[in-house]
C-alpha positions as CSV (number, residue, x, y, z in Angstrom):
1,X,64.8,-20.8,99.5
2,X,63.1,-20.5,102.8
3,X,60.0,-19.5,101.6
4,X,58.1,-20.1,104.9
5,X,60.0,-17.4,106.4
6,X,57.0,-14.8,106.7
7,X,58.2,-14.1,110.2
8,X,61.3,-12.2,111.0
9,X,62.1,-13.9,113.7
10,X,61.3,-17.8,114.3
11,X,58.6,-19.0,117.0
12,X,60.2,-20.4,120.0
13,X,58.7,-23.2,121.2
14,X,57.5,-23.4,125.1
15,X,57.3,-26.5,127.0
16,X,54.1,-26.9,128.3
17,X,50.9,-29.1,128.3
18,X,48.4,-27.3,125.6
19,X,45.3,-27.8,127.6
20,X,43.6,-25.7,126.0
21,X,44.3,-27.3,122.3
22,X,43.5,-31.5,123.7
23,X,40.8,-30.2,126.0
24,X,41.8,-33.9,128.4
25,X,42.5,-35.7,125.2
26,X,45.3,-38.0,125.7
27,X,46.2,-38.8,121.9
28,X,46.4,-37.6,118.5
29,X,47.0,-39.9,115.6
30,X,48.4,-39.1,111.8
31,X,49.5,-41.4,108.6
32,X,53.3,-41.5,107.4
33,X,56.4,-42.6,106.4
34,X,58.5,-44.0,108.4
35,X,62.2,-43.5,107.3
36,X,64.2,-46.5,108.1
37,X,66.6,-46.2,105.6
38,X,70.3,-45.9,106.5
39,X,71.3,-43.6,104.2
40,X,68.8,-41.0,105.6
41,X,68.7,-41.7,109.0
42,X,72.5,-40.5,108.4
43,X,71.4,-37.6,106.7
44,X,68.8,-37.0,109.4
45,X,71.3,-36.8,112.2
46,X,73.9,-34.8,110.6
47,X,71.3,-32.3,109.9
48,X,69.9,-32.2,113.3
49,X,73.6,-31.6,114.5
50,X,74.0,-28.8,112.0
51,X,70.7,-27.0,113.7
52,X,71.6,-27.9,117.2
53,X,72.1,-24.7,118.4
54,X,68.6,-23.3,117.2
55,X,66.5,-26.4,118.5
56,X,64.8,-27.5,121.7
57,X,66.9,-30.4,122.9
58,X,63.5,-32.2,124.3
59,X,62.8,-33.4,121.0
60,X,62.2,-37.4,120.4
61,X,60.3,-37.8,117.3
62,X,61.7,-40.7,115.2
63,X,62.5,-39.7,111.6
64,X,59.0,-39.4,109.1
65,X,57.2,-37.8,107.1
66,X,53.5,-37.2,107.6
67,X,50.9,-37.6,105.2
68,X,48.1,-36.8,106.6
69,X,47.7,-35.3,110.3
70,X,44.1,-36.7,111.1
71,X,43.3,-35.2,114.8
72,X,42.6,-35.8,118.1
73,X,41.6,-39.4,119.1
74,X,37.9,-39.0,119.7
75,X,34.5,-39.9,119.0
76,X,33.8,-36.5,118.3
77,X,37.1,-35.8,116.4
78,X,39.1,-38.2,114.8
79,X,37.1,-41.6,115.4
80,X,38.1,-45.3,115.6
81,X,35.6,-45.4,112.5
82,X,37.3,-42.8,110.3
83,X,40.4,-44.7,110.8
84,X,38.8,-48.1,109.6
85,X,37.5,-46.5,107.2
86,X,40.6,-44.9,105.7
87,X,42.7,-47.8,106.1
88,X,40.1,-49.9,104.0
89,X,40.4,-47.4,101.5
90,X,44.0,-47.2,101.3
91,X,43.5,-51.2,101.0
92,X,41.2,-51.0,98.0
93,X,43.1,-48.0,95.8
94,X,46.1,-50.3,95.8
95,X,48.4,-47.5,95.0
96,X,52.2,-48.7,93.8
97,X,55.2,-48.3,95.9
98,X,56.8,-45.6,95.2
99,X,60.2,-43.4,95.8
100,X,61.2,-40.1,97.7
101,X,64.1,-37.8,97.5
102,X,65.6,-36.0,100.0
103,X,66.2,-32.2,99.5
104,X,67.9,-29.1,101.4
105,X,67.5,-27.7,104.2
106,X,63.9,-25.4,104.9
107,X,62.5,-24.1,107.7
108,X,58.7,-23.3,109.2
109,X,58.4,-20.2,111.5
110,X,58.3,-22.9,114.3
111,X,60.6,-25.9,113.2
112,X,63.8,-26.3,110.6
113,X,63.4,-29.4,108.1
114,X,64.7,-31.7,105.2
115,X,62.8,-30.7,102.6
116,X,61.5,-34.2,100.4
117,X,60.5,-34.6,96.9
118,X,57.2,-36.6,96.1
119,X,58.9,-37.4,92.3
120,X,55.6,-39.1,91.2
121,X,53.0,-37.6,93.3
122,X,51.8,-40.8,94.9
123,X,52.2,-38.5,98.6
124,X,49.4,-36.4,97.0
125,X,47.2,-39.5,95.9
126,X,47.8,-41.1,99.3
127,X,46.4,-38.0,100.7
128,X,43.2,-37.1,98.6
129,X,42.5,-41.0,99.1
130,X,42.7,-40.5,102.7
131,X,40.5,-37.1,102.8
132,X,37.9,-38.9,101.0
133,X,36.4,-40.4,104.4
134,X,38.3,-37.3,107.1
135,X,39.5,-34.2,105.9
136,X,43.0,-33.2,107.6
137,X,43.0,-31.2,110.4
138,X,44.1,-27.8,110.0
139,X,44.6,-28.4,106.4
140,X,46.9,-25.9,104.9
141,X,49.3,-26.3,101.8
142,X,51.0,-29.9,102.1
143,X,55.2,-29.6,101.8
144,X,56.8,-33.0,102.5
145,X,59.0,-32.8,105.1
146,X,61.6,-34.4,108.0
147,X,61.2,-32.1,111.2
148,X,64.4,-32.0,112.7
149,X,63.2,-30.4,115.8
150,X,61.1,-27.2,117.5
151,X,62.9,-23.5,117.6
152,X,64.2,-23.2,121.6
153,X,64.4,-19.2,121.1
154,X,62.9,-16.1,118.8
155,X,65.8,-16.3,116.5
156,X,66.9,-13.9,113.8
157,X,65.7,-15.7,110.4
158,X,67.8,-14.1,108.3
159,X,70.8,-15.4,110.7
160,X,69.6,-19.2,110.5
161,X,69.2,-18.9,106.7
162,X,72.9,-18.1,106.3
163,X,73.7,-20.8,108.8
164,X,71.6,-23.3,106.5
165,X,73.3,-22.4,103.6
166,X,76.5,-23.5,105.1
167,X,75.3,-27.1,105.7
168,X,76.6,-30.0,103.5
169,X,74.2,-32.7,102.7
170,X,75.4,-36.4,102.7
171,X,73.9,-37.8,99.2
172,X,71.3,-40.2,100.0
173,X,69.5,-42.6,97.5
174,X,66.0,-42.3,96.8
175,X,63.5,-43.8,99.9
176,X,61.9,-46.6,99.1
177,X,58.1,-46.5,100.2
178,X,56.4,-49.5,100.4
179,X,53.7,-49.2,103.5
180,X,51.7,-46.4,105.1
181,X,52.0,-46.5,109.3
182,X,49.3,-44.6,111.4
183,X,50.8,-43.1,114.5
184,X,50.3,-42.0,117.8
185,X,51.8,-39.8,120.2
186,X,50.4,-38.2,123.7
187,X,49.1,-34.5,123.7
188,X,50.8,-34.0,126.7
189,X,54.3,-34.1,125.1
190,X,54.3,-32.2,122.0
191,X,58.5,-33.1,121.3
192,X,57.5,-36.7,122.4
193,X,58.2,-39.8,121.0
194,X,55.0,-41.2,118.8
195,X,54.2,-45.3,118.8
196,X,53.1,-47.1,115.6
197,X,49.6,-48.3,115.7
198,X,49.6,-49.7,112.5
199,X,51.4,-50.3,108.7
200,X,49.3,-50.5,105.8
201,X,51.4,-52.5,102.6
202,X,51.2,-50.2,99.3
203,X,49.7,-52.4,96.7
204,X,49.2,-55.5,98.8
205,X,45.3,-55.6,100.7
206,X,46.6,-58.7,102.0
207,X,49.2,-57.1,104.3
208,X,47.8,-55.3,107.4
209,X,49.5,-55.4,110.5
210,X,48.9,-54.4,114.1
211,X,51.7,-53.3,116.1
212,X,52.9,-53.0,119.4
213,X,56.0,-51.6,119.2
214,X,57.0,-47.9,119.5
215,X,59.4,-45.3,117.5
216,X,61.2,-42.8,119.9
């Protein structure tokens, strides 16, 4: 348990515009799961309440879980093309709906979690279908996860392990996953909320939808 605790301490995040990561551009986009089931938006909050005192209060992040973080939205990074492209391929795979579990508690040097369990591997296949036309930026091992927030302070790990450890999960059914969303959020606000540009139906390449609408 805890694994990704190489550091001794975690990595406080500071609230400021990382200039010098979007260089002046405004938006980044990535692929994911929306979580819009009851049952674990419940779990979501009561863990977020559990790991209030370790987390910036700034962040607005709807519940999901990424699958693929693609990069900045750019001509020279992550194009309108690449994101055609990978749409039509998640189109033509026509890979099954499938289900997620929801695990313990985890943590990153930088952010505490839920961890999630991809039962089938169909997170995997949506992801090496994906990387086919853009490989991920800043690929490094891929853990399904919920973020529940950014560390406000350098905080003893050992100290939030134990804390973790006391937390008592609500028992959630397995997530139902029926459609891929690509989302966008503003460089300028890391903790921000992120809007959905688009859903893409698992198994159904007659179902793609535009949208409008936003997640906080």
């Amino acid at each position: 348990m805890y694994g990704p605790f190489s550091e001794m301490k975690t990595i406080p995040y500071c609230e400021r515009d990382l200039t010098d990561w979007h260089r002046g551009i405004a938006h980044y986009g990535f692929w994911a799961v929306l979580v819009d089931d009851q049952g674990w938006l419940e779990l979501f909050e009561t863990a977020r309440l559990h790991v209030e005192r370790f987390i910036h209060p700034g962040y607005k992040r709807a519940p999901h879980i990424t699958v693929a973080a693609c990069g900045l939205l750019s001509e020279e990074h992550f194009s309108t093309t690449f994101q055609r492209r990978q749409k039509d391929a998640l189109i033509k795979a026509k890979v099954p709906p499938f289900f997620l579990r929801a695990g313990m508690l985890d943590s990153f040097a930088s952010a505490p979690y839920i961890t999630v369990e991809d039962l089938d591997g169909s997170l995997d296949e949506l992801r090496s279908i994906l990387a086919t036309i853009s490989t991920e930026d800043n690929p490094a091992v891929y853990k399904p996860h919920i973020t529940l927030g950014l560390y406000r302070g350098a905080f003893e790990t050992s100290m939030v392990g134990n804390h973790f450890r006391e937390f008592r999960s609500i028992s959630t059914s397995k997530l139902s996953v029926t459609e891929l969303a690509f989302c966008i959020y503003e460089t300028s606000e890391i903790q921000g909320p992120f809007i959905v540009a688009e859903r893409v139906a698992l198994a159904d390449s007659g179902r793609v939808e535009g949208v409008a609408g936003s997640a906080p």
